[in-house]
N, CA and C atoms of all chains as a GROMACS GRO file, in nm:
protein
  543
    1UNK      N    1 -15.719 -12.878 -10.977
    1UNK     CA    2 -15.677 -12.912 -11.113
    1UNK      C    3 -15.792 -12.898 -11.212
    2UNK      N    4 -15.930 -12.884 -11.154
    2UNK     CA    5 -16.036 -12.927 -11.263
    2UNK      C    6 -16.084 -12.799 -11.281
    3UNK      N    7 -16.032 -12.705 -11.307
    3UNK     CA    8 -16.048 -12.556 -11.375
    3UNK      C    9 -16.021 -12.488 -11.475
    4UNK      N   10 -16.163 -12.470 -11.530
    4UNK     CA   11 -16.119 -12.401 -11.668
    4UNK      C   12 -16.214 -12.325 -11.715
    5UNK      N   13 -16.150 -12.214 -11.779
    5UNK     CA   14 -16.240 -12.132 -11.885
    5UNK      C   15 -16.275 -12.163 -11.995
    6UNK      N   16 -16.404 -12.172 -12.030
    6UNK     CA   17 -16.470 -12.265 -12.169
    6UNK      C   18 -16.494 -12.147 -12.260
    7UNK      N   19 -16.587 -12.018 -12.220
    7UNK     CA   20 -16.657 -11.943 -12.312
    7UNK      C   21 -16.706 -11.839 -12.278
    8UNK      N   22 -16.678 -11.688 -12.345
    8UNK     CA   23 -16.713 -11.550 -12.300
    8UNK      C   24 -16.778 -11.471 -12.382
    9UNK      N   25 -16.876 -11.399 -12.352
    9UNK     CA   26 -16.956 -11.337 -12.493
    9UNK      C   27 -17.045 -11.195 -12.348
   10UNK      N   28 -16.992 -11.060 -12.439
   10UNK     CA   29 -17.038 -10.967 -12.442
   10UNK      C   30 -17.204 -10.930 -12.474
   11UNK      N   31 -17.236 -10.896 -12.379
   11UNK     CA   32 -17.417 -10.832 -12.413
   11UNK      C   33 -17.410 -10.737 -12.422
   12UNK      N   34 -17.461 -10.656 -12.546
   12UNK     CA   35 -17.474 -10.545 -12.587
   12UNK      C   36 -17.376 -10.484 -12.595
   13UNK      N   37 -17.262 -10.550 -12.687
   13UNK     CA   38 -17.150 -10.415 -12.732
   13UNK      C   39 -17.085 -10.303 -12.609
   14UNK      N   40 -17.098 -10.229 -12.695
   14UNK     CA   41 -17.047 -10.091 -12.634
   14UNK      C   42 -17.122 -10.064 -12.512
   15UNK      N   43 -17.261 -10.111 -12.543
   15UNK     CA   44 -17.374  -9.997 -12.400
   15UNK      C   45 -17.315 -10.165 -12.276
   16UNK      N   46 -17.265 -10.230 -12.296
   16UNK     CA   47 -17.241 -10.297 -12.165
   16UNK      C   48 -17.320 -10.354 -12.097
   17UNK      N   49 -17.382 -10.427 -12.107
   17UNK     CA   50 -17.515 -10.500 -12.085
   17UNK      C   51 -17.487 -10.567 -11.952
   18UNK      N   52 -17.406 -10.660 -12.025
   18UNK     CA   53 -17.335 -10.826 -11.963
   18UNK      C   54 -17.259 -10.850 -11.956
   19UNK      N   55 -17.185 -11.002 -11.934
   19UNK     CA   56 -17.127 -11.029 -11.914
   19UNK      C   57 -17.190 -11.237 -11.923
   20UNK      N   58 -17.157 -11.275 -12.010
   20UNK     CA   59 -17.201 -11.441 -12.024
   20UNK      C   60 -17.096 -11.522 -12.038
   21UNK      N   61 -17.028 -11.574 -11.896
   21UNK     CA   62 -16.910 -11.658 -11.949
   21UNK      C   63 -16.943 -11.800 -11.859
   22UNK      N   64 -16.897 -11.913 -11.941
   22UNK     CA   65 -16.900 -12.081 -11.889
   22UNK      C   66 -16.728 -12.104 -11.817
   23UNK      N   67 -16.766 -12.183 -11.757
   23UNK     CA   68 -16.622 -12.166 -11.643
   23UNK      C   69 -16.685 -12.331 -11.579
   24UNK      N   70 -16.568 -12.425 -11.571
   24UNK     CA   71 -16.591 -12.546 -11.493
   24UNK      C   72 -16.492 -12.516 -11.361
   25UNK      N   73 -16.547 -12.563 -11.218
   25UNK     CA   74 -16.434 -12.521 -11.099
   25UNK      C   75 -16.458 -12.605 -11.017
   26UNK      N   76 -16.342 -12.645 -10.983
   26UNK     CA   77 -16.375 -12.807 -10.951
   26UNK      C   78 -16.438 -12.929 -10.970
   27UNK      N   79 -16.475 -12.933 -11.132
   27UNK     CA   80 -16.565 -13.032 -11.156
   27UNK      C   81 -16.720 -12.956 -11.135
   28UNK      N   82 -16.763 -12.844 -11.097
   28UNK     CA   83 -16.859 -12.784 -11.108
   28UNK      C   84 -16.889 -12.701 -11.235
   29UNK      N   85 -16.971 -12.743 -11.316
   29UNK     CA   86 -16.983 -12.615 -11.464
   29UNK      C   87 -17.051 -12.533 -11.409
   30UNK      N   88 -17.033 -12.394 -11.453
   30UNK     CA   89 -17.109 -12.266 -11.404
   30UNK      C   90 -17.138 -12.164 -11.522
   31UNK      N   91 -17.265 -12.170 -11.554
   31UNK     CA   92 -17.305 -12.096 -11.637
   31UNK      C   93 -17.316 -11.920 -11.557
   32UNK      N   94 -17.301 -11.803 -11.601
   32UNK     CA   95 -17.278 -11.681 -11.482
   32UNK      C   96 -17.324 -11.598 -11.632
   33UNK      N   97 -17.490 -11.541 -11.569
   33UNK     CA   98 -17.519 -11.456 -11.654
   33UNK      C   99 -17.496 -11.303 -11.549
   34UNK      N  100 -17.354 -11.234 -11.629
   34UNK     CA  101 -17.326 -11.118 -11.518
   34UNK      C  102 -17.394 -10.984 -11.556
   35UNK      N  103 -17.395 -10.905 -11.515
   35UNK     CA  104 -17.492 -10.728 -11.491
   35UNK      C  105 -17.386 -10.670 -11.438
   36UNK      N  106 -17.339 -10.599 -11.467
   36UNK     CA  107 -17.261 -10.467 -11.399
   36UNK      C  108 -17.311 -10.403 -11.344
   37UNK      N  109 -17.266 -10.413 -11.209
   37UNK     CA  110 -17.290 -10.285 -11.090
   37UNK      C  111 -17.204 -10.186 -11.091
   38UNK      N  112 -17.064 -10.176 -11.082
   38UNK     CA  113 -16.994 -10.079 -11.128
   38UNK      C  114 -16.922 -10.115 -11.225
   39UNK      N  115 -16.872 -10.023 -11.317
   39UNK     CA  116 -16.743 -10.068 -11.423
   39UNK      C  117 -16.681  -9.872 -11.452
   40UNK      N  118 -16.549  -9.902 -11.335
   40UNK     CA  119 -16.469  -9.762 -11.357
   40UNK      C  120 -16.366  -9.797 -11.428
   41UNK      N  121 -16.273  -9.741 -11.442
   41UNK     CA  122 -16.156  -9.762 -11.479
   41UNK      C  123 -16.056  -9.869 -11.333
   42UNK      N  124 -16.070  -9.827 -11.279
   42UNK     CA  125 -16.007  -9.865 -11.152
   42UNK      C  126 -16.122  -9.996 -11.056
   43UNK      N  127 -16.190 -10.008 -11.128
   43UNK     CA  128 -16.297 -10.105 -11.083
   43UNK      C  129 -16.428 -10.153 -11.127
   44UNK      N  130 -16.448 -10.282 -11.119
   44UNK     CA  131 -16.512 -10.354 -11.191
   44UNK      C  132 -16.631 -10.456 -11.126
   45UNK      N  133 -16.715 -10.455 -11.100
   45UNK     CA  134 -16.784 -10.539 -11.025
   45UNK      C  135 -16.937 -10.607 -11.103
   46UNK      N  136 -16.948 -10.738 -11.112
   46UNK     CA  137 -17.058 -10.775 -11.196
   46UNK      C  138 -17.077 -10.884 -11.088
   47UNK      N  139 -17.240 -10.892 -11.115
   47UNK     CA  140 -17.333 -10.981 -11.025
   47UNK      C  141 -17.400 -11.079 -11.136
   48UNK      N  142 -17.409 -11.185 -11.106
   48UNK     CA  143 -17.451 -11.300 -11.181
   48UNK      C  144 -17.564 -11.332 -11.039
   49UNK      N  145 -17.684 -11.299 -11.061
   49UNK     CA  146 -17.796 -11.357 -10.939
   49UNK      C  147 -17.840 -11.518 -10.929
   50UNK      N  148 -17.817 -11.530 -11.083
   50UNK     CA  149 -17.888 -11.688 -11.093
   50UNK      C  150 -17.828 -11.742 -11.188
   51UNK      N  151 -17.673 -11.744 -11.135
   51UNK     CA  152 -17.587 -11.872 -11.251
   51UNK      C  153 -17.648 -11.970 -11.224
   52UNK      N  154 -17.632 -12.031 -11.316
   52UNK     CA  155 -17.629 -12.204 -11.313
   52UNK      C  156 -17.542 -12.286 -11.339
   53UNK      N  157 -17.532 -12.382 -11.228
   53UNK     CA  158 -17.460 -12.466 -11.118
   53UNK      C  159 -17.436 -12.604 -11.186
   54UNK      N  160 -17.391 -12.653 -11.251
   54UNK     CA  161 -17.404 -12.803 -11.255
   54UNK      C  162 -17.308 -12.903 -11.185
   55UNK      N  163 -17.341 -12.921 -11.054
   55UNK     CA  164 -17.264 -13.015 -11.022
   55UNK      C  165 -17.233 -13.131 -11.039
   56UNK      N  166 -17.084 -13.179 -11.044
   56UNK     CA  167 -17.008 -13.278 -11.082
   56UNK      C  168 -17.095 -13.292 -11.200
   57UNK      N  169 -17.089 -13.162 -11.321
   57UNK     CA  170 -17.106 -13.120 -11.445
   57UNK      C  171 -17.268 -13.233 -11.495
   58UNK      N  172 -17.352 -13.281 -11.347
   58UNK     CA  173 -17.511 -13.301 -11.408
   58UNK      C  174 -17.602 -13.240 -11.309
   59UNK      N  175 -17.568 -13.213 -11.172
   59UNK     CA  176 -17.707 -13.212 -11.110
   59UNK      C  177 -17.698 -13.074 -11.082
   60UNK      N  178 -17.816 -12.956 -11.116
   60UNK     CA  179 -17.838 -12.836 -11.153
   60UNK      C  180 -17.849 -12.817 -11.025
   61UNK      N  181 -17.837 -12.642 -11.013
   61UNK     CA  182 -17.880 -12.572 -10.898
   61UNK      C  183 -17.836 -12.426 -10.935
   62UNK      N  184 -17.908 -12.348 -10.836
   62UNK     CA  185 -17.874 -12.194 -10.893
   62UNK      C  186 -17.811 -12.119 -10.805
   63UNK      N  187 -17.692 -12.060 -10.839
   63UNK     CA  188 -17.632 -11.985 -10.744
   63UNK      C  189 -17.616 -11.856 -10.754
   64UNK      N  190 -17.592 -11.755 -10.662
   64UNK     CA  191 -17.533 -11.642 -10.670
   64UNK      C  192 -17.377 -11.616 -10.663
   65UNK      N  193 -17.311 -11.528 -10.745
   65UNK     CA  194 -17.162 -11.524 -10.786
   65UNK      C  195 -17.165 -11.372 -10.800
   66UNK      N  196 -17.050 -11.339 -10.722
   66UNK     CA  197 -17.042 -11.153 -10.722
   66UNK      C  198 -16.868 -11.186 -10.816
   67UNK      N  199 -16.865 -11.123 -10.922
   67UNK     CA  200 -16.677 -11.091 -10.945
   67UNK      C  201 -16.662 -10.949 -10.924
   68UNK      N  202 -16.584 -10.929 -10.872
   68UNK     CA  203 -16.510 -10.817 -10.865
   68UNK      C  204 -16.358 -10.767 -10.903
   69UNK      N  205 -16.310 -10.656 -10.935
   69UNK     CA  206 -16.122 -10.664 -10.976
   69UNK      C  207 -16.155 -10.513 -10.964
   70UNK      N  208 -15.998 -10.498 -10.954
   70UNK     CA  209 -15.966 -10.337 -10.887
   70UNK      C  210 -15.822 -10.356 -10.902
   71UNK      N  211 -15.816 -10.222 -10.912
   71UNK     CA  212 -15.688 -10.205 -10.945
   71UNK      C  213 -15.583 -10.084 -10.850
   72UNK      N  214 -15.504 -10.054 -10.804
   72UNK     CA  215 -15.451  -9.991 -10.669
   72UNK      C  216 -15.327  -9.927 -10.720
   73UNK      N  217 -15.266  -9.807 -10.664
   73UNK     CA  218 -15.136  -9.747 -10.683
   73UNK      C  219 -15.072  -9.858 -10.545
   74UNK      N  220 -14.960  -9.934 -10.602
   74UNK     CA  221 -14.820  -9.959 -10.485
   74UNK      C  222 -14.735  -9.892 -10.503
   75UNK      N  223 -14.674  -9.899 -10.381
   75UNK     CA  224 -14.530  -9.802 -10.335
   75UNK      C  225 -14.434  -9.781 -10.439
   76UNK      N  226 -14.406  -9.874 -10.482
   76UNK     CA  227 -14.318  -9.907 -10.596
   76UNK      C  228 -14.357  -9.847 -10.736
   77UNK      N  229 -14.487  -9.782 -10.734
   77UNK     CA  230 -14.526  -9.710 -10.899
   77UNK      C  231 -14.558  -9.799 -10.984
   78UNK      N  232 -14.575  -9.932 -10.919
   78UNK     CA  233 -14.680  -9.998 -11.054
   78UNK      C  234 -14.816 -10.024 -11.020
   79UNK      N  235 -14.884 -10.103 -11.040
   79UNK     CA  236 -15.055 -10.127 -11.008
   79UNK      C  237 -15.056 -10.203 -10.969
   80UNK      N  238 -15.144 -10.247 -10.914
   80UNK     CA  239 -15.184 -10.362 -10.804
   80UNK      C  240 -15.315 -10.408 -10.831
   81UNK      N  241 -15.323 -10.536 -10.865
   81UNK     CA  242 -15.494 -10.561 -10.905
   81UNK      C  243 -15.508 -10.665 -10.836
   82UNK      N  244 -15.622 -10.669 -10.776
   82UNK     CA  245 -15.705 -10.794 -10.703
   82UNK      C  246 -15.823 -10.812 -10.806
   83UNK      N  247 -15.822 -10.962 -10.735
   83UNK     CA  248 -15.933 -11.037 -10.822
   83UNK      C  249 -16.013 -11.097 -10.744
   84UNK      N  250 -16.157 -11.089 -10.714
   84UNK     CA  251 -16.258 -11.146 -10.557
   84UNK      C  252 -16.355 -11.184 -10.675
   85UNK      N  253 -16.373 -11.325 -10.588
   85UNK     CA  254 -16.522 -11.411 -10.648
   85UNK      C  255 -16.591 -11.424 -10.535
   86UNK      N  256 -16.726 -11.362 -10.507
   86UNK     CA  257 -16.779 -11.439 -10.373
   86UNK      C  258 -16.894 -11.543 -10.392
   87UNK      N  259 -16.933 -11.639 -10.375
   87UNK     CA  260 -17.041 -11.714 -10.403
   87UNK      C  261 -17.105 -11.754 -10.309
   88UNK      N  262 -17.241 -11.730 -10.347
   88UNK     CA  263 -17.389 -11.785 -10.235
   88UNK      C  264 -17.434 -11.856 -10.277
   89UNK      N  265 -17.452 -11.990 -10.184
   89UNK     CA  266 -17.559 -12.132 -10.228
   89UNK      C  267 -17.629 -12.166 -10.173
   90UNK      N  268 -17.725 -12.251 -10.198
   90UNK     CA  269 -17.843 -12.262 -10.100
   90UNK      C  270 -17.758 -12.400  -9.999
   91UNK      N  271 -17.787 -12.415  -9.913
   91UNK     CA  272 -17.752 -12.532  -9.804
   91UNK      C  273 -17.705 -12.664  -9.841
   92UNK      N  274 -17.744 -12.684  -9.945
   92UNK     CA  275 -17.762 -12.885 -10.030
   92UNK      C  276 -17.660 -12.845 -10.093
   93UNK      N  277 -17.597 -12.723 -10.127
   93UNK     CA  278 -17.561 -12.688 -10.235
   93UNK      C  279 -17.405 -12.655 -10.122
   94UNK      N  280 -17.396 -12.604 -10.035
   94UNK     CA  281 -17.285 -12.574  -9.951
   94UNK      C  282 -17.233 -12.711  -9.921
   95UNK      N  283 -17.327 -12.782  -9.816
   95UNK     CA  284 -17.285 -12.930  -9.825
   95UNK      C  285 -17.170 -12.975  -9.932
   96UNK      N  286 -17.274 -12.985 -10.016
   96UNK     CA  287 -17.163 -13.076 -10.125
   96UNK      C  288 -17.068 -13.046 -10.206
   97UNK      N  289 -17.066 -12.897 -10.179
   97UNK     CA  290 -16.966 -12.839 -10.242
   97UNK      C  291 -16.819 -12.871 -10.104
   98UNK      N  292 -16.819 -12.878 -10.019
   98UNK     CA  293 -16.771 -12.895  -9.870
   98UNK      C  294 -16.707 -13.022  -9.920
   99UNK      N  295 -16.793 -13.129  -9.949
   99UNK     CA  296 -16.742 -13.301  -9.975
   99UNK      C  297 -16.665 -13.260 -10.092
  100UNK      N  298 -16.661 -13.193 -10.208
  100UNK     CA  299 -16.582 -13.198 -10.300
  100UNK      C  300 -16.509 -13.100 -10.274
  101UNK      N  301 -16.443 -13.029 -10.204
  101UNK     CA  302 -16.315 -12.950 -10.156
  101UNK      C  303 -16.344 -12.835 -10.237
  102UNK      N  304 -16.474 -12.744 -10.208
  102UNK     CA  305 -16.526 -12.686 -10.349
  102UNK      C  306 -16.449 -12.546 -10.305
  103UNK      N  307 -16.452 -12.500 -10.160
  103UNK     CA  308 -16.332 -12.357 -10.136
  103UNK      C  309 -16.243 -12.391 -10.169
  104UNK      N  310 -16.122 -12.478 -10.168
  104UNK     CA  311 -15.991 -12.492 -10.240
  104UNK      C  312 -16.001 -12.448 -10.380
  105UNK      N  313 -16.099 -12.572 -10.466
  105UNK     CA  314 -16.119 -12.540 -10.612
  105UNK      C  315 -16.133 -12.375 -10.625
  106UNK      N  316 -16.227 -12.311 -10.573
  106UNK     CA  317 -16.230 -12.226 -10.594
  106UNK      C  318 -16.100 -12.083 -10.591
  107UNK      N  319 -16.049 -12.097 -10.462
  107UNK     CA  320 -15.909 -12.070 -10.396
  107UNK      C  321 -15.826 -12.077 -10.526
  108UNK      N  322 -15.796 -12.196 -10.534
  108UNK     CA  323 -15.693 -12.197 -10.658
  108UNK      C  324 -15.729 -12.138 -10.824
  109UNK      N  325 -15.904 -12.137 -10.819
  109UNK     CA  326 -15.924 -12.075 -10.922
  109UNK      C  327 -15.890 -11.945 -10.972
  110UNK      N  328 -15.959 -11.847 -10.863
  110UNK     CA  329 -15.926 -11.692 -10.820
  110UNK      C  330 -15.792 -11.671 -10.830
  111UNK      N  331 -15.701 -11.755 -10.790
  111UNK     CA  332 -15.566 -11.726 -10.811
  111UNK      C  333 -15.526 -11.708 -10.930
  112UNK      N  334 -15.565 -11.869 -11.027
  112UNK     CA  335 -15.521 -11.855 -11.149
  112UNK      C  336 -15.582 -11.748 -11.236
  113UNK      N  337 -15.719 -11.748 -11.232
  113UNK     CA  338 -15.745 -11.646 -11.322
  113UNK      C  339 -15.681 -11.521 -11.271
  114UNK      N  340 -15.668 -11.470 -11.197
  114UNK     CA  341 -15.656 -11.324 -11.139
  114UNK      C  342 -15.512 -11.335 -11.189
  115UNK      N  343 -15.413 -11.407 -11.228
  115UNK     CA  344 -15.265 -11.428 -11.277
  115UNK      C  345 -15.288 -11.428 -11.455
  116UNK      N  346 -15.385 -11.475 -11.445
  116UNK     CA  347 -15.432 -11.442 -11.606
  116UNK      C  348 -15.472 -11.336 -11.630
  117UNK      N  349 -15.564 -11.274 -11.598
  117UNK     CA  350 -15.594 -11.171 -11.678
  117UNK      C  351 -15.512 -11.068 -11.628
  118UNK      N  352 -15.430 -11.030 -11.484
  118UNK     CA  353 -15.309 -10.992 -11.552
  118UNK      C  354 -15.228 -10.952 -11.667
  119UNK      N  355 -15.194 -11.117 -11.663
  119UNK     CA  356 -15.097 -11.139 -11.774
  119UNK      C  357 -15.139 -11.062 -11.907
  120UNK      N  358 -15.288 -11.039 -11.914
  120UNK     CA  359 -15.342 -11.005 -12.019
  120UNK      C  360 -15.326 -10.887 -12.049
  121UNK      N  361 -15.387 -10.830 -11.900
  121UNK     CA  362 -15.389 -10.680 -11.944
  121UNK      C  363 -15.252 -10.656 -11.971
  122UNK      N  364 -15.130 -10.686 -11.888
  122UNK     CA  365 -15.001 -10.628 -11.916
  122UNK      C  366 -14.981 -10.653 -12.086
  123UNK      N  367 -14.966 -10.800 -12.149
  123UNK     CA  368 -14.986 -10.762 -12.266
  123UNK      C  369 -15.065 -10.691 -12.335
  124UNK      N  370 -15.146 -10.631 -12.314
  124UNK     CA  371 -15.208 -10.580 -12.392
  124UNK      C  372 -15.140 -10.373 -12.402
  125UNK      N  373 -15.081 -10.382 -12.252
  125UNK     CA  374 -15.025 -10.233 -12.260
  125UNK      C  375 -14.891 -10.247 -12.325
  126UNK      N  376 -14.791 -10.346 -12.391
  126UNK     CA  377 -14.706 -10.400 -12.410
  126UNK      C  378 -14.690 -10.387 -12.581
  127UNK      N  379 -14.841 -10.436 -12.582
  127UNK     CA  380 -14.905 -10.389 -12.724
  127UNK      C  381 -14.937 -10.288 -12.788
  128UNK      N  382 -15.013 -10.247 -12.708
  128UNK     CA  383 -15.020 -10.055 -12.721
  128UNK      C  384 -14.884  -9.974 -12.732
  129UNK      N  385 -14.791 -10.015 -12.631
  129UNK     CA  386 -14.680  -9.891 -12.668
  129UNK      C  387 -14.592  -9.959 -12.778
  130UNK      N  388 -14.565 -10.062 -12.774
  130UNK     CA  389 -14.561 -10.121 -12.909
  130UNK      C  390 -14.556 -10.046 -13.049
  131UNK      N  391 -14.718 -10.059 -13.068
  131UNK     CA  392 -14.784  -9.954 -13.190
  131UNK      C  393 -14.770  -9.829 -13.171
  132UNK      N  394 -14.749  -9.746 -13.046
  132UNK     CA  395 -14.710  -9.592 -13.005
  132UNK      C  396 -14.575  -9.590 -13.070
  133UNK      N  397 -14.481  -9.654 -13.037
  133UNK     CA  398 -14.355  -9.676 -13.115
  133UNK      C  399 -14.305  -9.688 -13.273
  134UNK      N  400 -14.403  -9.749 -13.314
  134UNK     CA  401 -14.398  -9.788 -13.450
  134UNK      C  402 -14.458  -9.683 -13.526
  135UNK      N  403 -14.608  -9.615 -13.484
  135UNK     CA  404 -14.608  -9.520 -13.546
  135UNK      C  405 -14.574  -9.382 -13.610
  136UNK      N  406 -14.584  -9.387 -13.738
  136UNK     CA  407 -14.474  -9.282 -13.777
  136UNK      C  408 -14.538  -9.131 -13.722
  137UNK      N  409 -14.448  -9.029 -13.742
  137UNK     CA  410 -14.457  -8.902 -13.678
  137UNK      C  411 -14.483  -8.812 -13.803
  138UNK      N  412 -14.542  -8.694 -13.768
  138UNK     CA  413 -14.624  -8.616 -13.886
  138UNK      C  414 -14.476  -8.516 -13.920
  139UNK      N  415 -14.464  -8.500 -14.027
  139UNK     CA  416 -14.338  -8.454 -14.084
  139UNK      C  417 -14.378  -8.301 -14.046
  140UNK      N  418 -14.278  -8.213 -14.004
  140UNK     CA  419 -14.326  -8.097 -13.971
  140UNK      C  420 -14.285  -7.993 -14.038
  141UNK      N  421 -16.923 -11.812  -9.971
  141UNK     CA  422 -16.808 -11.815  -9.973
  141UNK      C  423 -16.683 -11.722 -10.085
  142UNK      N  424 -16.567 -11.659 -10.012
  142UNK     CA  425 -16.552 -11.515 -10.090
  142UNK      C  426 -16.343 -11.564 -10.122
  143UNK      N  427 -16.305 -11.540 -10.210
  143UNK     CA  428 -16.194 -11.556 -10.202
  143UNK      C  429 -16.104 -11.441 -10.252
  144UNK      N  430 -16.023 -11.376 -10.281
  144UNK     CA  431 -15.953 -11.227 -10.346
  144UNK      C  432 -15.807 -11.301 -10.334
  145UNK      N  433 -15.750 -11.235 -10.419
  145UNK     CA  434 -15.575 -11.284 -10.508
  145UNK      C  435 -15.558 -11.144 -10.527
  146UNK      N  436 -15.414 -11.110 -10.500
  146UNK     CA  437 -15.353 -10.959 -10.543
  146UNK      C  438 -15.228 -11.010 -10.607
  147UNK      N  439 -15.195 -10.929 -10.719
  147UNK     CA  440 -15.096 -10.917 -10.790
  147UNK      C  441 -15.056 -10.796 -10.854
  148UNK      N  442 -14.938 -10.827 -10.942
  148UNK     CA  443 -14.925 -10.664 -10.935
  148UNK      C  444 -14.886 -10.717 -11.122
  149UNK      N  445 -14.932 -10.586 -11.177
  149UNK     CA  446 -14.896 -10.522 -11.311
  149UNK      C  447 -14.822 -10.425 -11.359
  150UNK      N  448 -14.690 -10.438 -11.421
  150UNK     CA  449 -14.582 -10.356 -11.466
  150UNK      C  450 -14.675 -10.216 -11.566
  151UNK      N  451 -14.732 -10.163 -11.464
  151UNK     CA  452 -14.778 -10.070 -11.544
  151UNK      C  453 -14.772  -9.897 -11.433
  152UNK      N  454 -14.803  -9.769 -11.467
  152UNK     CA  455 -14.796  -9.669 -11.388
  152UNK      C  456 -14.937  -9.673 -11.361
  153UNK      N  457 -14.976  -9.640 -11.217
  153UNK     CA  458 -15.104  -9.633 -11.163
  153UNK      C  459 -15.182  -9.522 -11.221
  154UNK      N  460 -15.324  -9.580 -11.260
  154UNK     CA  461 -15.425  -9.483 -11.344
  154UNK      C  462 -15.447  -9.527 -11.467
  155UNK      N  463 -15.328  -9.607 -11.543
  155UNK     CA  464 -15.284  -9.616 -11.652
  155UNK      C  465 -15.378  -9.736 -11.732
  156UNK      N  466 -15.496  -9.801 -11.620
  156UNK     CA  467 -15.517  -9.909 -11.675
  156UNK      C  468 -15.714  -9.902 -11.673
  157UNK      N  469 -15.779  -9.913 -11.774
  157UNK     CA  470 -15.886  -9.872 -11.776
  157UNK      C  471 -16.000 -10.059 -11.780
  158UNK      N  472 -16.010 -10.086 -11.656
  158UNK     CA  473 -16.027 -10.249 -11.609
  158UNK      C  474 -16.194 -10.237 -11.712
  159UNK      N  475 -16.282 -10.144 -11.722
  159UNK     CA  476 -16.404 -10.172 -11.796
  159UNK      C  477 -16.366 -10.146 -11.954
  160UNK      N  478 -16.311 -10.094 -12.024
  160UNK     CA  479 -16.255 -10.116 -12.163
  160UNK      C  480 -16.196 -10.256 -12.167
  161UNK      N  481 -16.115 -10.284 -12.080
  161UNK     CA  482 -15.995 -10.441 -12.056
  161UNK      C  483 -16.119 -10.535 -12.085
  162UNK      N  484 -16.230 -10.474 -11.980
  162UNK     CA  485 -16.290 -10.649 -11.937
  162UNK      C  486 -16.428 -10.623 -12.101
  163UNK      N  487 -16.459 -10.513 -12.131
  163UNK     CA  488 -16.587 -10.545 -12.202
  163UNK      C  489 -16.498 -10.544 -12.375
  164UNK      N  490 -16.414 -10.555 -12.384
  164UNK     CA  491 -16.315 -10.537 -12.507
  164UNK      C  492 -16.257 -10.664 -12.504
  165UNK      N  493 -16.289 -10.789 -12.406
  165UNK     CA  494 -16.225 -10.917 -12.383
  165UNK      C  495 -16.294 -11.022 -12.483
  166UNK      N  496 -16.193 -11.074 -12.568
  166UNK     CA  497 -16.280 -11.152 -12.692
  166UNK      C  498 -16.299 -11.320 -12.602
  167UNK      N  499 -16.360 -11.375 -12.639
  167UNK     CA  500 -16.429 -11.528 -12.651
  167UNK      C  501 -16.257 -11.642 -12.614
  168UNK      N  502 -16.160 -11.560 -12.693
  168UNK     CA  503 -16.029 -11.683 -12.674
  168UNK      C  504 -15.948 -11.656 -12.596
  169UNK      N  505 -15.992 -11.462 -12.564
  169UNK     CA  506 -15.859 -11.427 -12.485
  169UNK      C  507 -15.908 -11.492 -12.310
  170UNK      N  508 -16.066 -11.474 -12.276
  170UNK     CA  509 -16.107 -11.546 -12.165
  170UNK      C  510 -16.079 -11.668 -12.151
  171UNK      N  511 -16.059 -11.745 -12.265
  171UNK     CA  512 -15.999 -11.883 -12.242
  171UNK      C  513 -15.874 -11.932 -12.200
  172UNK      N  514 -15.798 -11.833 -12.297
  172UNK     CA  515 -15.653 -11.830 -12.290
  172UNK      C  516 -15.603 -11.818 -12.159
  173UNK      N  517 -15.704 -11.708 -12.030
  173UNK     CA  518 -15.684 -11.702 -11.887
  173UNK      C  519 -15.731 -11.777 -11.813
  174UNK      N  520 -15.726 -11.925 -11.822
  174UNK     CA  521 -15.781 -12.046 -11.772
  174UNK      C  522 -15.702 -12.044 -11.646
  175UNK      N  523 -15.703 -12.050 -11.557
  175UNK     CA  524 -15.672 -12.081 -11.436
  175UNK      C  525 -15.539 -12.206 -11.474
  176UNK      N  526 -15.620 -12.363 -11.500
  176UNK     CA  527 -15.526 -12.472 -11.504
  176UNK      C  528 -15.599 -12.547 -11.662
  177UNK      N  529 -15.536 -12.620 -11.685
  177UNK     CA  530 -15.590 -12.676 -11.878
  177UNK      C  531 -15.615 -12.783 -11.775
  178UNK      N  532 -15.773 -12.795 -11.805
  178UNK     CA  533 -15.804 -12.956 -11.711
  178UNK      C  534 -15.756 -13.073 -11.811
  179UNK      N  535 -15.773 -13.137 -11.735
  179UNK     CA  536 -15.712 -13.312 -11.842
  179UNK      C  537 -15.854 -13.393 -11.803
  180UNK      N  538 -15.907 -13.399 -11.704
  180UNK     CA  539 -15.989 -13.476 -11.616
  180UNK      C  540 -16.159 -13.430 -11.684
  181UNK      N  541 -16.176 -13.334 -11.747
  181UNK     CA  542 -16.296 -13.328 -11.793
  181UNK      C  543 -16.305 -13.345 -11.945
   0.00000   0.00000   0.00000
């Protein structure tokens, strides 16, 4: 239940720098300064080496966080997108993430977001043909 | 620890360009894809 997206901000425009977004997951705040390793059309992968961790939103620590999303032809002719978070912690940091059910939180996070931004992109192609529609045609 | 979710998008395969999507993503629309609206924080 204690998941949420707080705040997202682009590094460097167009040339693609980053990736700086705040995210609480399970009662954990996570600051995730991300770098792109790949970014295709069909796939997306950013590394955050040294987010920062605040557990039960005071006691710091630094983690590693890989996101990844991809997108797939199914049988059926529409797309298929997965959404993978993997995270590395140091030991103190596994522990207690363990006592606070921190793979579930997470589990249910990946789900929701990955149902979100979805949702997003589909609106957003929804939008586009939208305006393809509306625009008028060059008189010939 | 690694977790992955698949879903699918009413769209034709190819059709969807995920690094324009994700670096073209404003400040409210990342919010707006909140997983759950906490109450508890």
């Amino acid at each position: 239940m204690f998941s949420r997206h707080r705040a997202m901000g682009i590094n460097g425009g167009s040339a693609r720098v980053g990736v700086v977004n705040v995210e609480s997951v399970g009662g954990v705040m996570m600051i995730q300064h991300y770098r792109p390793e790949v970014v295709r059309p069909d796939h997306v992968k950013l590394v955050s080496d040294s987010s920062q961790a605040y557990l039960l939103h005071v006691f710091p620590a630094r983690i590693r966080v890989l996101w990844e999303m991809q997108t797939f032809a199914t049988a059926n002719g529409t797309t298929g997108f997965r959404g993978s978070v993997e995270v590395t912690m140091p030991l103190w940091v596994r522990l207690l993430a363990a006592l606070n059910c921190g793979s579930y939180f997470l589990k249910r996070h990946v789900i929701g977001e990955t149902a979100g931004f979805a949702a997003n992109i589909a609106a957003k192609i929804k939008q586009a043909r939208s305006a393809e529609t509306r625009r008028p045609t060059a008189a010939a | 620890m690694k977790f992955s979710y698949d879903t699918l998008i009413d769209a034709a395969p190819g059709s969807i360009d995920l690094g324009e999507w994700l670096f073209g993503m404003t400040d409210e629309e990342y919010v707006a894809c909140s997983p759950v609206t906490a109450r508890w924080e």
